[in-house]
Structures are given as C-alpha cells and as structure tokens.
C-alpha positions as CSV (number, residue, x, y, z in Angstrom):
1,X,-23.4,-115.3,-13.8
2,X,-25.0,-118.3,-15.3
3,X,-28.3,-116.8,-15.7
4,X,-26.5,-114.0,-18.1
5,X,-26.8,-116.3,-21.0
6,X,-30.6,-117.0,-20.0
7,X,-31.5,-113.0,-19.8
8,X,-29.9,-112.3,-23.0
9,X,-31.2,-114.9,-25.0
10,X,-34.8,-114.2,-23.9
11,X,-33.7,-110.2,-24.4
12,X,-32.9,-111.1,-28.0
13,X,-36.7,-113.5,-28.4
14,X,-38.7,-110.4,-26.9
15,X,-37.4,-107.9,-28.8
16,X,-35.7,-110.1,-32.0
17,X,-33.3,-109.6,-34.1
18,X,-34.6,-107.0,-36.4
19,X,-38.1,-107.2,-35.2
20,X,-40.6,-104.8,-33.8
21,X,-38.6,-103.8,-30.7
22,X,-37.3,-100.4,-29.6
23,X,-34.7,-99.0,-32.2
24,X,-30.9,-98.4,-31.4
25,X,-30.1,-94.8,-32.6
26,X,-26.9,-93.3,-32.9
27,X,-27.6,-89.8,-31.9
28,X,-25.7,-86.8,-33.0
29,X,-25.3,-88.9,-36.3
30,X,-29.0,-89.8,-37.6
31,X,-31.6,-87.8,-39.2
32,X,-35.0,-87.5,-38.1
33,X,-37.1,-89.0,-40.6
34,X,-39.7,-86.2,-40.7
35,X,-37.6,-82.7,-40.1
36,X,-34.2,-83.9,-41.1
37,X,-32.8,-82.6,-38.2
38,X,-30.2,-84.9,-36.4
39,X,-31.4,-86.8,-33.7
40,X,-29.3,-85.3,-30.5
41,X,-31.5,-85.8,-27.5
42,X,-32.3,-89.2,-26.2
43,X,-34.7,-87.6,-23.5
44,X,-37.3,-86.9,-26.7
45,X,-36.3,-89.5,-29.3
46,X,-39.3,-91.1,-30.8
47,X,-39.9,-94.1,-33.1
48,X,-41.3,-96.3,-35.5
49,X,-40.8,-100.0,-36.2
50,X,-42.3,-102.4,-38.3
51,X,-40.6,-105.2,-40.2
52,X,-37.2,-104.9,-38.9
53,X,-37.3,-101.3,-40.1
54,X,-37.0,-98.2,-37.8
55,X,-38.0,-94.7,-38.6
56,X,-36.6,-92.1,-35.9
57,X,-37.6,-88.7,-34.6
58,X,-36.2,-85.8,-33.1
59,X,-39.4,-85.7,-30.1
60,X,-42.9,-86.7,-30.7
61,X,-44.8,-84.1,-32.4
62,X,-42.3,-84.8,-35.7
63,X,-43.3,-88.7,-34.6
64,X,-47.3,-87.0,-34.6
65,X,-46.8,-85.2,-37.9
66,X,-45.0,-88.4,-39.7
67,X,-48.1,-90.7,-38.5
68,X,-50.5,-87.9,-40.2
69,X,-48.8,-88.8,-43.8
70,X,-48.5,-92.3,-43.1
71,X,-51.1,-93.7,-41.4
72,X,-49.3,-97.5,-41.9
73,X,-46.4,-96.2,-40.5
74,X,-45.8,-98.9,-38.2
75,X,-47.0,-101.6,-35.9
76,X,-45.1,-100.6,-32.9
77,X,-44.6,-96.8,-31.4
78,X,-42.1,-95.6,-29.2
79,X,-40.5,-92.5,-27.3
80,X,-37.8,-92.3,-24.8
81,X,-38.9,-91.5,-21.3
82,X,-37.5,-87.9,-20.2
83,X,-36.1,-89.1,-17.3
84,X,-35.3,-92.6,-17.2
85,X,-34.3,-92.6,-20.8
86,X,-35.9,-95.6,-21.5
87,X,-37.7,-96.8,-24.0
88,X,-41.7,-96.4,-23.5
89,X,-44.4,-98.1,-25.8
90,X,-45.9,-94.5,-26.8
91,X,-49.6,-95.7,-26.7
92,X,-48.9,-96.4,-22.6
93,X,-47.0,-93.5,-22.0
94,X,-48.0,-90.2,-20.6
95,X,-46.9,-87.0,-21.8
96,X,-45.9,-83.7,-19.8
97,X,-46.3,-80.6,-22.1
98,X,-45.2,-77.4,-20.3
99,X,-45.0,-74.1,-22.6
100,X,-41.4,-74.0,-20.3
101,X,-40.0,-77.3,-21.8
102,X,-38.0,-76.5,-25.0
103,X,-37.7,-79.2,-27.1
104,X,-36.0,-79.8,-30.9
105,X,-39.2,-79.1,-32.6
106,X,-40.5,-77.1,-29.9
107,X,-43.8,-79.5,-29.5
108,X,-43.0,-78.8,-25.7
109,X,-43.8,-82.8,-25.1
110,X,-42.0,-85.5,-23.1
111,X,-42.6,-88.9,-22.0
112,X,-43.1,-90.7,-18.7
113,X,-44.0,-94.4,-17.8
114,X,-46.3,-93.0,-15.0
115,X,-48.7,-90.6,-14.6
116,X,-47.6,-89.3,-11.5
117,X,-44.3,-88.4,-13.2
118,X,-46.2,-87.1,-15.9
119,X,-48.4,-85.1,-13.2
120,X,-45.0,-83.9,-11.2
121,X,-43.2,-82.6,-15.0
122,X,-46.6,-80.9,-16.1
123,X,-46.6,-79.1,-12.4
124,X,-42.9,-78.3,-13.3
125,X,-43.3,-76.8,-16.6
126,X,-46.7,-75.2,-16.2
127,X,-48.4,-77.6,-18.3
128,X,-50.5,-80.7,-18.3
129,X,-50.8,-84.4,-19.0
130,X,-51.9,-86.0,-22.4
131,X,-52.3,-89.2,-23.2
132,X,-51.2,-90.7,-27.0
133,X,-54.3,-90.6,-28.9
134,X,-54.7,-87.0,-27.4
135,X,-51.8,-85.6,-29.2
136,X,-52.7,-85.1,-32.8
137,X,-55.3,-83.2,-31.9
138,X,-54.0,-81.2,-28.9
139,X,-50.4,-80.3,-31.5
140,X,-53.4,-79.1,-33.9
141,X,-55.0,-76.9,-31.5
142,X,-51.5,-75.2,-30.7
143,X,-50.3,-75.2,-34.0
144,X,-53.5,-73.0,-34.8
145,X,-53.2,-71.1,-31.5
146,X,-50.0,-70.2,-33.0
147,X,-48.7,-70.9,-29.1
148,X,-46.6,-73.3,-27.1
C-alpha cells in the first residue's frame, strides 16, 4: 500500500498532466476528429497529442488520412491494442489487416504490441502484418484497388 502513492505520482511525471501521454476518451460520446463519427470502439481508437491537446479517431486509417492534411499533427501517436486494449505508441506497433476484420471506417486495421500477435490476427483474418510508416501507402494502394 505505501508504494501506491510512489506508482501514481511517477504515473502522473511519465505521462503529465496534460502532456504528450495517451488520451482519455469517452467513447460513445466523442467525435472522431477526421470522419465525425463517434468514437465507440476502444479495440481501434487512435490518437494524437501534442501540447496537452488530443485529437481522437475512430481506427487508424481516419488517424492515416488526418496525418495526410496535417503533417504537424502531433508529436506523439497512438492506437489501442485490439486485444489488450491498451494504449500502443503507433510507430512501435504492428498492425493485422485482414479483408475479414470490419472496422468503423472499414480500413480493416488493428494494433498489437507484438508481432507475433500481429502474425496470429493476420493468420486469423486472412491478412498480413504492416508496420506504421507502411500504412499510408498500403491504405492508398487499397483505396485505389477499390478493395478491403
């Protein structure tokens, strides 16, 4: 019990009050600040933060399209692991896309901490494995594909 105090107050200096640090979001009640749509899913919530300010998505590829129009968007990334509902640094995460995995936006993306669990949801959904900076790109292809 006496370390409580101890774990909190070195929660509060890594992530600060208002700093960089993954955003609280009250689903079923914000917006996605690239679609509009409300944020309902935690297993593909995405963000932005920079200054104390948070800009949240709906699942990555709205988090993708936002960074296209604002390439200062922010200094820190971040999307909710699919299955440990945690929050990720999105530059270190892995992403499973699966043409089997529905998501709001229908990107078909979702995060892991680890590439096996990556590997074992692409396997899953009939997919594969992308890494961040692969995204933009790979979203593009599809879009164009006009395909999942």
């Amino acid at each position: 019990m006496k370390r409580l105090p101890l774990l909190a107050a070195l929660t509060v200096a890594a992530f600060g009050c208002g700093g960089d640090g993954p955003p609280n979001v009250r689903y079923g009640q914000e917006e996605c600040a690239h679609c509009r749509m409300i944020v309902n899913d935690d297993r593909f919530a995405a963000a932005v933060t920079t200054g104390g300010e948070a800009h949240k998505f709906d699942e990555v590829g709205c988090l993708i399209d936002y960074l296209a129009d604002h390439s200062d968007a922010g200094t820190r990334l971040w999307v909710r692991g699919y299955r440990s509902e945690t929050w990720l640094d999105a530059r270190a995460a892995y992403f499973a896309h699966g043409p089997k995995l529905q998501t709001p936006m229908g990107a078909g993306l979702a995060a892991a901490a680890t590439k096996e669990e990556a590997d074992a949801l692409a396997a899953e959904w009939g997919g594969r494995v992308l890494r961040f900076d692969e995204l933009a790109e790979f979203l593009k292809k599809q879009a164009e594909a006009g395909s999942p």
